[in-house]
C-alpha positions as CSV (number, residue, x, y, z in Angstrom):
1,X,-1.9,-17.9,-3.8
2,X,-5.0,-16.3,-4.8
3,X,-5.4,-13.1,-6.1
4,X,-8.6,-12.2,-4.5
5,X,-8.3,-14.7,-1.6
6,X,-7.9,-11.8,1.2
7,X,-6.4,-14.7,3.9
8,X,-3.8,-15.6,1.6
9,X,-2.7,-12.4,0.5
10,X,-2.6,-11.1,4.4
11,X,-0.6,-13.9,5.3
12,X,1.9,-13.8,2.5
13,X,1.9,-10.1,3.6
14,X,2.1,-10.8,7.7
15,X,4.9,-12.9,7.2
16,X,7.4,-9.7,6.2
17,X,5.7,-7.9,9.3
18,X,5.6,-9.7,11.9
19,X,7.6,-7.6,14.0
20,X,5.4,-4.6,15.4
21,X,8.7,-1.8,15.1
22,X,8.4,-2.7,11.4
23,X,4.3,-2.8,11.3
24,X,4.4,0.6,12.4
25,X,6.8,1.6,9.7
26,X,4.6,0.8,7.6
27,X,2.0,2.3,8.9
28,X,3.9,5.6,8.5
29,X,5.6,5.0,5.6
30,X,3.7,3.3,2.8
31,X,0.8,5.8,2.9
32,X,3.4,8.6,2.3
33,X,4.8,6.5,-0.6
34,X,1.5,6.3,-1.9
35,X,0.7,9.7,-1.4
36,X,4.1,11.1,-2.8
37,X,3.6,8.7,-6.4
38,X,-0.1,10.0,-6.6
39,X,1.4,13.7,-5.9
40,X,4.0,12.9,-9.4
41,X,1.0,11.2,-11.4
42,X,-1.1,14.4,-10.3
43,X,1.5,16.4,-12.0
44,X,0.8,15.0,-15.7
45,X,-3.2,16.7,-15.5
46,X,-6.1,15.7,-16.2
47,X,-5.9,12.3,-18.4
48,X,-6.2,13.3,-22.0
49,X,-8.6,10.7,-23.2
50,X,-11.2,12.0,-21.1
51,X,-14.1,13.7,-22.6
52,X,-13.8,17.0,-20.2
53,X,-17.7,17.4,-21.2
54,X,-18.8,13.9,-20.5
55,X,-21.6,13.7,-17.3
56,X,-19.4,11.9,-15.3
57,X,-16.4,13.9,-15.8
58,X,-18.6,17.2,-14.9
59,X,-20.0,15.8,-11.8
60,X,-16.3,14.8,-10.7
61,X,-14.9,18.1,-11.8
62,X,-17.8,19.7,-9.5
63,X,-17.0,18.0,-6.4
64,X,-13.2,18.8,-7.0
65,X,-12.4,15.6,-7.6
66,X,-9.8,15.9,-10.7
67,X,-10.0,13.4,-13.6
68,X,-6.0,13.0,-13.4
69,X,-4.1,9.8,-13.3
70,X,-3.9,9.9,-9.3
71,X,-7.6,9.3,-9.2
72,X,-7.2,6.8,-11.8
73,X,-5.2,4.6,-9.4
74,X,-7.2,4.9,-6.5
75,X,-10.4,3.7,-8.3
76,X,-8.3,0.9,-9.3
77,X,-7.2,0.4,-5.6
78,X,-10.3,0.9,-4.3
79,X,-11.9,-1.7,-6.5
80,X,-10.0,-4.1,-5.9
81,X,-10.0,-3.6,-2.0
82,X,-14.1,-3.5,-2.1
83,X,-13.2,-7.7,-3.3
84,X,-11.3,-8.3,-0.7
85,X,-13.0,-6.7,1.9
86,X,-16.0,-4.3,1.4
87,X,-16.4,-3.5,5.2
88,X,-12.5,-2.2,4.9
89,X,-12.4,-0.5,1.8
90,X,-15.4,1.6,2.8
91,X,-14.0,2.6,5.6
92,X,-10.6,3.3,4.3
93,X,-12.1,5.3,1.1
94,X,-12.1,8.9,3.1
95,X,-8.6,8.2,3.4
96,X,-7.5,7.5,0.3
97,X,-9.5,10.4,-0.9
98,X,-8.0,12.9,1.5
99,X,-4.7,11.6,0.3
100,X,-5.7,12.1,-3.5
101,X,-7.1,16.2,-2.4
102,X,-4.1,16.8,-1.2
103,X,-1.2,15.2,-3.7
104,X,-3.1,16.7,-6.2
105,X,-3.5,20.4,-4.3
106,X,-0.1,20.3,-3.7
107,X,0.6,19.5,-7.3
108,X,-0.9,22.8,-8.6
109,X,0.1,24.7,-5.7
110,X,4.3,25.1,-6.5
111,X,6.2,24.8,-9.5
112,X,7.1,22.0,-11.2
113,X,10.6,21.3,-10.0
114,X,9.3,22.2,-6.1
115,X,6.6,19.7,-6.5
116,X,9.0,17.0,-7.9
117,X,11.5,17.6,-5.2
118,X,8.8,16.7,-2.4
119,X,7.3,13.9,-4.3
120,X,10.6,12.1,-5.4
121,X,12.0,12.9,-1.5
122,X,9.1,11.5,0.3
123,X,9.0,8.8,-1.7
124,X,12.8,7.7,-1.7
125,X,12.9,8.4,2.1
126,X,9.8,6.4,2.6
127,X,11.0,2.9,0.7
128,X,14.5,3.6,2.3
129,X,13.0,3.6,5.6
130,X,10.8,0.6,4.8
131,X,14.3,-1.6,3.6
132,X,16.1,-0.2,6.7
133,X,13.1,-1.9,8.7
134,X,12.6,-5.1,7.4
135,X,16.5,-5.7,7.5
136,X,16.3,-4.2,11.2
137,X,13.2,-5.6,13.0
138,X,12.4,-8.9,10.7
139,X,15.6,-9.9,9.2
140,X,14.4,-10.4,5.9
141,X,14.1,-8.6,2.3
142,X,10.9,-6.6,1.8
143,X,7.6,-8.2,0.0
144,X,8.7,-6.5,-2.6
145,X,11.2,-8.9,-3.6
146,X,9.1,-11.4,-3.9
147,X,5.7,-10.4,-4.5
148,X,5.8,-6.9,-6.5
149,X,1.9,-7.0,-7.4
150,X,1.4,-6.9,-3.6
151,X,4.1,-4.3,-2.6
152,X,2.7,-1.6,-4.6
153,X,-1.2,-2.5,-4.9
154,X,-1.8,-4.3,-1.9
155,X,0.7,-2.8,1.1
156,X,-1.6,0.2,1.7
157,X,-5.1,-1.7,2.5
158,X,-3.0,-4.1,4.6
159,X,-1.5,-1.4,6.9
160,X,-4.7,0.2,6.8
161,X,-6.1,-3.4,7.9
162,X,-3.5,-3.8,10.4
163,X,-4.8,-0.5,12.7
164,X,-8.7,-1.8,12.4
165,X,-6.9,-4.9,14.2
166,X,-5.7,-3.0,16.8
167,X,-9.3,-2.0,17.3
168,X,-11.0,-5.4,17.4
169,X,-11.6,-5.4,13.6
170,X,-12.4,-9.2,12.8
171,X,-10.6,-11.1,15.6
172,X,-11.3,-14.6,14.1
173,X,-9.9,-13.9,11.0
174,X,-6.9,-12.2,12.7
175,X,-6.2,-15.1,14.7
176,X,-6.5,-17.2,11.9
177,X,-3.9,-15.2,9.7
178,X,-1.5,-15.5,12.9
179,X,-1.2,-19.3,13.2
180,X,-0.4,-19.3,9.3
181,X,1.8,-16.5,9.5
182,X,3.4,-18.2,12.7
183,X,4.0,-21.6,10.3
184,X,5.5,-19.3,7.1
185,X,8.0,-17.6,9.2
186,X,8.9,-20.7,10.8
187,X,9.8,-22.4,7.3
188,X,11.3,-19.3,6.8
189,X,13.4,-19.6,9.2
190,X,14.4,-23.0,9.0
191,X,15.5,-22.3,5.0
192,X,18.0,-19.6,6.8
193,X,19.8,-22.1,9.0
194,X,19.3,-24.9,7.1
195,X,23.3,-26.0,5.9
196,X,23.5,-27.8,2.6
197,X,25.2,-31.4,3.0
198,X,28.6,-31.3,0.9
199,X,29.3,-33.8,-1.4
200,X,30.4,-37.4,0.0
């Protein structure tokens, strides 16, 4: 399976949501476990190996745009969603910044132990709902299990994917991510009832 091969990460991914209960879950929930972890990360400060008087660093600082380890991850998220899909990862960069202005707002906006409290909460409640989900609605483990690289990097462009579907985004391509994802839960399902022979 590809790294960088967007149909083949989608339909590993479309295979643990399948059901649209859980899809919308998701669609809740790993955005506020995203935002939660980038509000903890925004609570360490600004990274201390950057130059605070670099360019770069000044023209980020002027457009409030903190230098912290939240922003950090995003530019990694974001770089790797511009492979996958450039179209997609434009459009879903306002969102991720809004998410980033905010976790890290609210991260210099209480006290430590207050902004730990909703950070840890939201995320706890947000992966327990997610479990509760997949064992409700698809009958399965999570991704995570399985694919960790893709629960924690990838889960948050697919959901994001997964609403531009409901607005016509790519049809062909979701059509052809269904027929696969159709076939893996299939095999899936077969594993499940398959009985092992005993011994002659």
């Amino acid at each position: 399976m590809g790294l960088f091969n967007l149909k083949d990460q989608f339909s590993f991914y479309g295979a643990y949501h399948n059901d649209k209960r859980n899809v919308w879950v998701h669609i809740v929930f790993v955005p506020a476990i995203t935002w939660s972890f980038w509000v903890l990360l925004a609570t360490l400060g600004p990274m201390g190996f950057v130059d605070p008087n670099h360019f770069l660093v000044r023209q980020l600082t002027r457009l409030g745009l903190e230098p912290n380890y939240a922003l950090l991850n995003l530019l990694v998220f974001f770089a790797y969603y511009l492979v996958l899909d450039p179209t997609a990862a434009l459009l879903y960069l306002p969102i991720l910044l809004t998410m980033y202005l905010t976790a890290t707002s609210l991260a210099h906006s209480m006290d430590l132990p207050q902004v730990l409290a909703v950070g840890v909460g939201v995320h706890v409640i947000s992966w327990l709902a997610q479990f509760y989900s997949h064992a409700k609605f698809e009958g399965r483990a999570p991704a995570l299990l399985d694919n960790v690289a893709q629960a924690l990097l990838m889960a948050p462009f697919f959901v994001f994917l997964e609403v531009l579907f409901m607005f016509g985004y790519r049809e062909a391509f979701q059509r052809e991510i269904q027929v696969i994802v159709r076939q893996k839960i299939r095999e899936f399902r077969a594993n499940q009832t398959r009985v092992p022979k005993k011994p002659a």
